[in-house]
VOZAVEX-809204 format. One record per residue (C-alpha): residue number from 0; x, y, z. Coordinates in nm, 4 decimals. Each point is the difference from the previous one (the first is absolute). Example, Ala and Ser with C-alpha at 12.3 -4.5 7.8 and 13.67 -1.06 7.14 Angstrom:
> pami_east_north_up
> 0_1.2300_-0.4500_0.7800
> 1_0.1370_0.3440_-0.0660
END
This chain:
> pami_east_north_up
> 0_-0.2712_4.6110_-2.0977
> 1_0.3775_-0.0002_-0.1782
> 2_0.0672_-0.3305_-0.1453
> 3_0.3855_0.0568_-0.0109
> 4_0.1842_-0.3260_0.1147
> 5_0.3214_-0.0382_0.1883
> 6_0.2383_-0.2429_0.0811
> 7_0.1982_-0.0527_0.2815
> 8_0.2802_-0.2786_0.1299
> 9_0.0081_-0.1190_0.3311
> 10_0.2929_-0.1779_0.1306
> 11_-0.0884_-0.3283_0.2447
> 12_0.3103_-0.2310_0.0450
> 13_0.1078_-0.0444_-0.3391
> 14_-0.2955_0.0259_-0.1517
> 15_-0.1328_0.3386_-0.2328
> 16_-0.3676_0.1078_0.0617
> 17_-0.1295_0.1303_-0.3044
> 18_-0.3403_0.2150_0.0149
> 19_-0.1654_0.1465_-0.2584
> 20_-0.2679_0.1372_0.1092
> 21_-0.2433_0.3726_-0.0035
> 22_0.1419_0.2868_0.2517
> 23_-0.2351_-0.0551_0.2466
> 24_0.1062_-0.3289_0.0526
> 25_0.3379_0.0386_-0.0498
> 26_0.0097_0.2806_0.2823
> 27_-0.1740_-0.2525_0.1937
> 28_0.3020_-0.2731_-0.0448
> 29_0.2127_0.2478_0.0194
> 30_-0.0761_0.0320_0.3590
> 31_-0.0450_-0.3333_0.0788
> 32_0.3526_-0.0985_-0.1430
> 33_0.1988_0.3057_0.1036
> 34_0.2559_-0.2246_0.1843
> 35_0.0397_-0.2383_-0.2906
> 36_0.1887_0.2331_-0.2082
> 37_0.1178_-0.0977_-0.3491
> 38_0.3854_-0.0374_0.0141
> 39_-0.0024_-0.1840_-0.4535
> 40_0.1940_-0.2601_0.1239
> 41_-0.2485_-0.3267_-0.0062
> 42_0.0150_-0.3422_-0.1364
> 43_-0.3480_0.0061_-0.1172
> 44_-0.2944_0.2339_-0.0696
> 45_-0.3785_-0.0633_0.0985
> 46_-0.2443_0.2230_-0.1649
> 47_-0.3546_0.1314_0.1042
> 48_-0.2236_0.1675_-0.2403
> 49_-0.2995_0.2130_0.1369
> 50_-0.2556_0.1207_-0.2407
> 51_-0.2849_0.2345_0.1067
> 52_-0.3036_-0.0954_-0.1605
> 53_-0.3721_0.2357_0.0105
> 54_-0.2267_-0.2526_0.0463
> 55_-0.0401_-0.3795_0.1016
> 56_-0.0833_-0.1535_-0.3779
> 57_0.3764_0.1975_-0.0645
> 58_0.1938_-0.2186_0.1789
> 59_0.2920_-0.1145_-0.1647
> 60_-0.0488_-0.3613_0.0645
> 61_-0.2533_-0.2288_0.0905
> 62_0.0631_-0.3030_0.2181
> 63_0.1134_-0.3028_-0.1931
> 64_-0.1771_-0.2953_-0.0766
> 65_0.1124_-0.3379_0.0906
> 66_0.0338_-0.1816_0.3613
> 67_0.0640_0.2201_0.2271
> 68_0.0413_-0.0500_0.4523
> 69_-0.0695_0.2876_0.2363
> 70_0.3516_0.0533_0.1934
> 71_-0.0889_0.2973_0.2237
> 72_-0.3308_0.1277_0.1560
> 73_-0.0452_0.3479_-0.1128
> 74_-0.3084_0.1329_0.1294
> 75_-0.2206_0.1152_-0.2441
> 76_0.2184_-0.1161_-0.2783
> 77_0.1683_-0.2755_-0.2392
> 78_0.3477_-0.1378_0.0348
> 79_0.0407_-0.3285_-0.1688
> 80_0.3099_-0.1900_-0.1427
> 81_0.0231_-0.1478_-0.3273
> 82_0.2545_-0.2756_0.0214
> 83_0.0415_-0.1270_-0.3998
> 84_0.0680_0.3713_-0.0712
> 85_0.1259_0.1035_0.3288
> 86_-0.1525_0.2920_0.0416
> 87_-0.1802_0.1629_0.2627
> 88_-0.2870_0.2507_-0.0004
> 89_-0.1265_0.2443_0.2452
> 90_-0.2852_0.2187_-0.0402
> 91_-0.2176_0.2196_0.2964
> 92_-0.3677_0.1190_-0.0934
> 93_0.1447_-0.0020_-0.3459
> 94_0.1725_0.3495_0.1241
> 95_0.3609_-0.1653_-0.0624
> 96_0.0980_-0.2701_-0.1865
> 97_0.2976_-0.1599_-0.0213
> 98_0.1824_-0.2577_-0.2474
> 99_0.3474_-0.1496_0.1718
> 100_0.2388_-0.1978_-0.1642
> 101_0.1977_-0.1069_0.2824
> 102_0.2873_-0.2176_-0.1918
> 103_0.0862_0.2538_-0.2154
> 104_-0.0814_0.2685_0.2779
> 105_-0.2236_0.2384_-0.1604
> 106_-0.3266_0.1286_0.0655
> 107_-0.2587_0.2468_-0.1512
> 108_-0.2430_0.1692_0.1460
> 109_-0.3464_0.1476_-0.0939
> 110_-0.1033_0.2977_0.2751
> 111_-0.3300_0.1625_-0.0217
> 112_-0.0317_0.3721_0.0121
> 113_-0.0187_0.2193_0.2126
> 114_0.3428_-0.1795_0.1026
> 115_-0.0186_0.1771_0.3492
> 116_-0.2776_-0.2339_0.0714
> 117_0.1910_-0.3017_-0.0733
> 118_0.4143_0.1574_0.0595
> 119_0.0216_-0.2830_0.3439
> 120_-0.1922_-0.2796_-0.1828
> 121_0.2252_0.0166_-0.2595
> 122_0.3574_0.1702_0.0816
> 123_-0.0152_-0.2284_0.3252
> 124_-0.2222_-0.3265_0.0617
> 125_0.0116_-0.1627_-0.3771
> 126_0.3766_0.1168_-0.0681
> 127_0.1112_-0.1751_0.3078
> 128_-0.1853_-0.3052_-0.0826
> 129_0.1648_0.0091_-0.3789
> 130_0.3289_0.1109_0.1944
> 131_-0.0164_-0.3110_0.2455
> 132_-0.0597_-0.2537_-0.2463
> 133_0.2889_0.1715_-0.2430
> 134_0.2428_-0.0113_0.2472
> 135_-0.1341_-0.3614_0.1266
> 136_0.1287_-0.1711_-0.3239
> 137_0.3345_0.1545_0.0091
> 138_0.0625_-0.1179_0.3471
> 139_-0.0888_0.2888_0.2169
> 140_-0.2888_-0.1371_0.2550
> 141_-0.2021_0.2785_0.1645
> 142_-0.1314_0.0107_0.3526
> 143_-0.2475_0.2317_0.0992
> 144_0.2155_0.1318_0.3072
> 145_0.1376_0.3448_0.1598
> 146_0.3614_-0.0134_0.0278
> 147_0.2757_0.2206_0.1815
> 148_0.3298_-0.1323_0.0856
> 149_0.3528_0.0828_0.1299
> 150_0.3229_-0.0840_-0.0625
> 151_-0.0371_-0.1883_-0.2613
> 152_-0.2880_-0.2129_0.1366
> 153_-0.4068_0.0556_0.0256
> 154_-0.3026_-0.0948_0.1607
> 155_-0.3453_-0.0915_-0.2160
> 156_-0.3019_0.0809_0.1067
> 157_-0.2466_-0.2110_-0.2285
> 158_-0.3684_0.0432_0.0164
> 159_-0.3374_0.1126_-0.1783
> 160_-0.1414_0.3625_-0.0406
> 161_-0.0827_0.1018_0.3501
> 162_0.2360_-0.2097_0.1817
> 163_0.2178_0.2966_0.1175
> 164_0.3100_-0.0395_-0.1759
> 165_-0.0297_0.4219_-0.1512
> 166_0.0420_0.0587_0.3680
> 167_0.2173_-0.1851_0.1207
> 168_0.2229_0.1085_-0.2878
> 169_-0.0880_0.3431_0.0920
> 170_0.1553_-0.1279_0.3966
> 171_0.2915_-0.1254_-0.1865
> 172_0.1024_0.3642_-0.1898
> 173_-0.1072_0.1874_0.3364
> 174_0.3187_-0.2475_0.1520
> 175_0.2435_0.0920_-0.3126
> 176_-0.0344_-0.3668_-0.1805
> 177_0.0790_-0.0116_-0.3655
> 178_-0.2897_-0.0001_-0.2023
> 179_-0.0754_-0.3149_-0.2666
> 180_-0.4144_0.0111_-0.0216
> 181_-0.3124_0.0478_0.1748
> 182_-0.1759_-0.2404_-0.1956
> 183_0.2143_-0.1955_-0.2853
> 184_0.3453_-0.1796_-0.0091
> 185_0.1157_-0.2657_-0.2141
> 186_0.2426_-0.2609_0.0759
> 187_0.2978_-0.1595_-0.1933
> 188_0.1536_-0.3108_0.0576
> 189_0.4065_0.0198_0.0071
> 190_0.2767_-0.2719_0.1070
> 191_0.0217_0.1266_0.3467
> 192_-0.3272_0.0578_0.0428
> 193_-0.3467_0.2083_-0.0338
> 194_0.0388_0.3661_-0.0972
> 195_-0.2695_0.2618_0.0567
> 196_-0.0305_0.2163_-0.3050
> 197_-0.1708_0.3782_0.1264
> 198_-0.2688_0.1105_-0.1944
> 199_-0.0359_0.3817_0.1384
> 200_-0.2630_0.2410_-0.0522
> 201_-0.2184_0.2200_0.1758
> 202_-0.2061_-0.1555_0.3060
> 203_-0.3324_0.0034_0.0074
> 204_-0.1566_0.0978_0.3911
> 205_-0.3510_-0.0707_0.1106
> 206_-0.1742_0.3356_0.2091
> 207_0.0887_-0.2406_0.2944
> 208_0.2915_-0.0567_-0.0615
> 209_0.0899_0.3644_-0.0453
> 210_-0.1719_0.0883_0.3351
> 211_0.2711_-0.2298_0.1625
> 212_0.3073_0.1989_-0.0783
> 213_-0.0345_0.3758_0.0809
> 214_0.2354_0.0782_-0.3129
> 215_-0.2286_-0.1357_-0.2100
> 216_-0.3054_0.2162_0.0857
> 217_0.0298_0.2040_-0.2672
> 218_-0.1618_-0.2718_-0.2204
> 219_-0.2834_0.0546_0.1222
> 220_-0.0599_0.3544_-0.0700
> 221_0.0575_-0.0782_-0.3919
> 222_-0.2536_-0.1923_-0.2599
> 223_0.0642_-0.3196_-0.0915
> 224_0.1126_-0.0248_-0.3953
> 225_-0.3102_-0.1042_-0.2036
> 226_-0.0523_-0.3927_0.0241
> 227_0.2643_-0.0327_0.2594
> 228_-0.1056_-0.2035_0.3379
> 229_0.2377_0.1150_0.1968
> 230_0.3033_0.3044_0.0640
> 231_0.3480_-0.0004_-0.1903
> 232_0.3066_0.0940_0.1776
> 233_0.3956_-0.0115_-0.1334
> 234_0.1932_-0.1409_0.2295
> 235_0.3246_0.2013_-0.0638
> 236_-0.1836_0.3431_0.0061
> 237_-0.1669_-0.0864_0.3324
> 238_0.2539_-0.1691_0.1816
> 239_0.2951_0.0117_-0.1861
> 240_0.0244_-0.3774_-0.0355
> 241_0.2785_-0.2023_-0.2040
> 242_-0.1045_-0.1839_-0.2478
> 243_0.1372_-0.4087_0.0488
> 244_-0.0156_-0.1502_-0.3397
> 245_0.0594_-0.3736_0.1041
> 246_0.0458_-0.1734_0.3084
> 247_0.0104_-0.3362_0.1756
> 248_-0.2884_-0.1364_0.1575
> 249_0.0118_0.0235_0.3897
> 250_-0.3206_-0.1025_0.1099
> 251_-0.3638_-0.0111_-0.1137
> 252_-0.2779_0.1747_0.2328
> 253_-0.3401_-0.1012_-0.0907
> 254_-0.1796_0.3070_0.1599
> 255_-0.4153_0.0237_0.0941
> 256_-0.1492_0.2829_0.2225
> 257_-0.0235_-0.0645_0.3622
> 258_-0.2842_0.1644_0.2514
> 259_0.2997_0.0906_0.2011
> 260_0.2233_0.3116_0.0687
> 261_0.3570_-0.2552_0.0136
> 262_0.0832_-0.1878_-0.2940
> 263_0.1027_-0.4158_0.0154
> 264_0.2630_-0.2101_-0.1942
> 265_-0.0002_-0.3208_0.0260
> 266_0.1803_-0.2690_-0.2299
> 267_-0.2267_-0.1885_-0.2694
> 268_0.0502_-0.3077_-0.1380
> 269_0.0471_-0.0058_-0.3591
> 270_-0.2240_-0.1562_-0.1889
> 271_-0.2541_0.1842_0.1620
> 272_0.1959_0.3135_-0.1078
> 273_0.0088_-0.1537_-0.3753
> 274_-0.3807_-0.0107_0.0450
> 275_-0.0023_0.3205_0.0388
> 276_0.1616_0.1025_-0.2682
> 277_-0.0750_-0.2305_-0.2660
> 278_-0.2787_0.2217_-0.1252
> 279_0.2667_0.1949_-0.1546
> 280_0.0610_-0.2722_-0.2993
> 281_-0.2472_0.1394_-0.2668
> 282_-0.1280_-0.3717_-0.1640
> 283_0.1038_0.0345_-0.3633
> 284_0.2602_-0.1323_-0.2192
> 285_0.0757_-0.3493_0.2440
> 286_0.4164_-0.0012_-0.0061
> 287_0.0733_0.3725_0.1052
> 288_-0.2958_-0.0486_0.2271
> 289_0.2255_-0.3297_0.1892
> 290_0.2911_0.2134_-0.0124
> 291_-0.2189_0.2858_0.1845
> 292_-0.1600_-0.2596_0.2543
> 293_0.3362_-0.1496_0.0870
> 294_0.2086_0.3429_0.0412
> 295_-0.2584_0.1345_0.2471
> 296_0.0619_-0.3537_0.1762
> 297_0.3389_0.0009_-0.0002
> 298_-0.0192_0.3966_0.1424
> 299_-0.2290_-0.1510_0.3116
> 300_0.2477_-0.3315_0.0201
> 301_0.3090_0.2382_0.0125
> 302_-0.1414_0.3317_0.1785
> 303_-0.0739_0.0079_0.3555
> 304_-0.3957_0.0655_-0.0032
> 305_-0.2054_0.1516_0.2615
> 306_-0.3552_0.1134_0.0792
> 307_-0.0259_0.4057_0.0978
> 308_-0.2913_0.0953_0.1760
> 309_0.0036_0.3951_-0.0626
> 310_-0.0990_0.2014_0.2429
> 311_0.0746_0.4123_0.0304
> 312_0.3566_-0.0538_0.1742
> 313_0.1963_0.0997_-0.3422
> 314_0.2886_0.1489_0.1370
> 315_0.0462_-0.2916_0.2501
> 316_-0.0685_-0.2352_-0.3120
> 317_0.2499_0.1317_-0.2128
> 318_0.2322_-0.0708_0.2808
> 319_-0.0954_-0.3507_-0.0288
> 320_0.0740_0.0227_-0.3945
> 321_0.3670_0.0485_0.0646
> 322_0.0338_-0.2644_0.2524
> 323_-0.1575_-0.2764_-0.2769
> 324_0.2079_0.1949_-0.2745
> 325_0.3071_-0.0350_0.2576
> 326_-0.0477_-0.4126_0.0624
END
């Protein structure tokens, strides 16, 4: 396997991306961050350092010692927060680790070869984490939403894995929306109000969700790409979408799958919206943690909220999209 590194810059709202990382893993963020293209204008740079290691007792770093608090359930795997050194560390069957410095918005990572076994672990799952919490301190709050907007406004579409929020992004791009996410945005507080910042890349589809959309059937003649769960398609080369890089917040669907062919909205109160989405705060370092609790809060308080009951009426749905983005 070559061990020649790369590095790469990513633009995101002001901020430089710095990777340095092996080529298989910088093809791999290459894809993923296609639509974040580096434009070496930014106010600051955050830096990620992967290192490809041939065996476990390799890795570049071990966890540190000292008191340390679990702040997210990774299945099968560590991720605990050291608060005197604020630091956080992530590691999964001890196939990636990961050391983040989130103040001064770093991170390295240790990747266990083969890499193809571990390219999603690591180029996806544990960067976002380190990404979230980066980005958390220097007041951009994420929420794990789809978005799609127009003119100059959007709707979210918050929820867990399996909620349905790839396809009903996929509805939105079938009705010409602009495209923000299918599965991450971050917001920013500004005098007149919330922004929502896009963070666009490539969607991932379920098999179902493919077999929904008769454009999409090609997916599943292809392989998956090793130690990927589900398909990867680009919005613009499929359906020639525009790319929204910020909008305001219209309103906030909060979708789950209904046993039903015609979908439901109905209007939700907000707190229990906030409940909702409150499992998007990742408990760590306690200020930028209140500042992430009360921006979803004021998002709920401010955004009309409802509850969408998704049935297989898309293209009647997405009708119903432009009427909420339209009030």
């Amino acid at each position: 396997m070559s061990h020649k590194r790369r590095t790469q810059n990513y633009a995101f709202h002001g901020l430089n991306l710095s990777v340095s990382s092996s080529a298989s893993i910088a093809t791999c963020l290459d894809t993923r961050f296609q639509m974040l293209p580096s434009n070496g204008v930014c106010a600051e740079t955050i830096f990620f350092d992967f290192e490809s290691v041939s065996n476990s007792q390799g890795h570049r770093f071990a966890k540190p010692p000292g008191r340390a608090k679990a702040f997210y359930q990774l299945e099968g795997g560590d991720a605990s927060y050291f608060e005197a050194e604020d630091q956080l560390y992530l590691s999964y069957q001890d196939r990636v680790r990961v050391l983040c410095n989130p103040g001064s918005g770093s991170a390295c990572f240790s990747v266990l070869e083969p890499e193809i076994d571990n390219l999603w672990l690591a180029s996806h799952l544990l960067f976002t984490i380190c990404l979230i919490e980066i980005l958390k301190r220097r007041g951009l709050y994420s929420l794990h939403a789809g978005g799609f907007s127009a003119n100059g406004k959007c709707l979210l579409i918050p929820g867990t894995s399996g909620a349905g929020k790839s396809t009903l992004t996929v509805a939105s791009l079938r009705a010409n929306f602009d495209y923000m996410s299918d599965d991450l945005v971050f917001l920013m507080g500004r005098p007149d109000g919330f922004q929502v910042l896009a963070f666009p890349e490539e969607l991932d589809v379920s098999d179902q969700t493919a077999s929904f959309f008769p454009e999409l059937s090609f997916l599943l003649c292809s392989p998956k790409r090793p130690g990927w769960r589900k398909r990867q398609i680009h919005p613009i080369q499929v359906y020639g979408a525009k790319v929204a890089p910020a909008a305001r917040p219209a309103a906030v669907l909060i979708p789950r799958i209904a046993r039903a062919k015609t979908s439901v909205v109905t209007k939700m109160d907000p707190d229990e919206a906030l409940l909702e989405i409150v499992p998007n705060v990742l408990l760590t370092e306690a200020h930028s943690c209140r500042a992430h609790l009360a921006a979803l809060s004021e998002l709920v308080m401010s955004t009309p909220c409802y509850r969408l009951e998704t049935g297989r009426d898309f293209d009647r749905l997405s009708l119903r999209f432009r009427e909420l983005l339209a009030s």
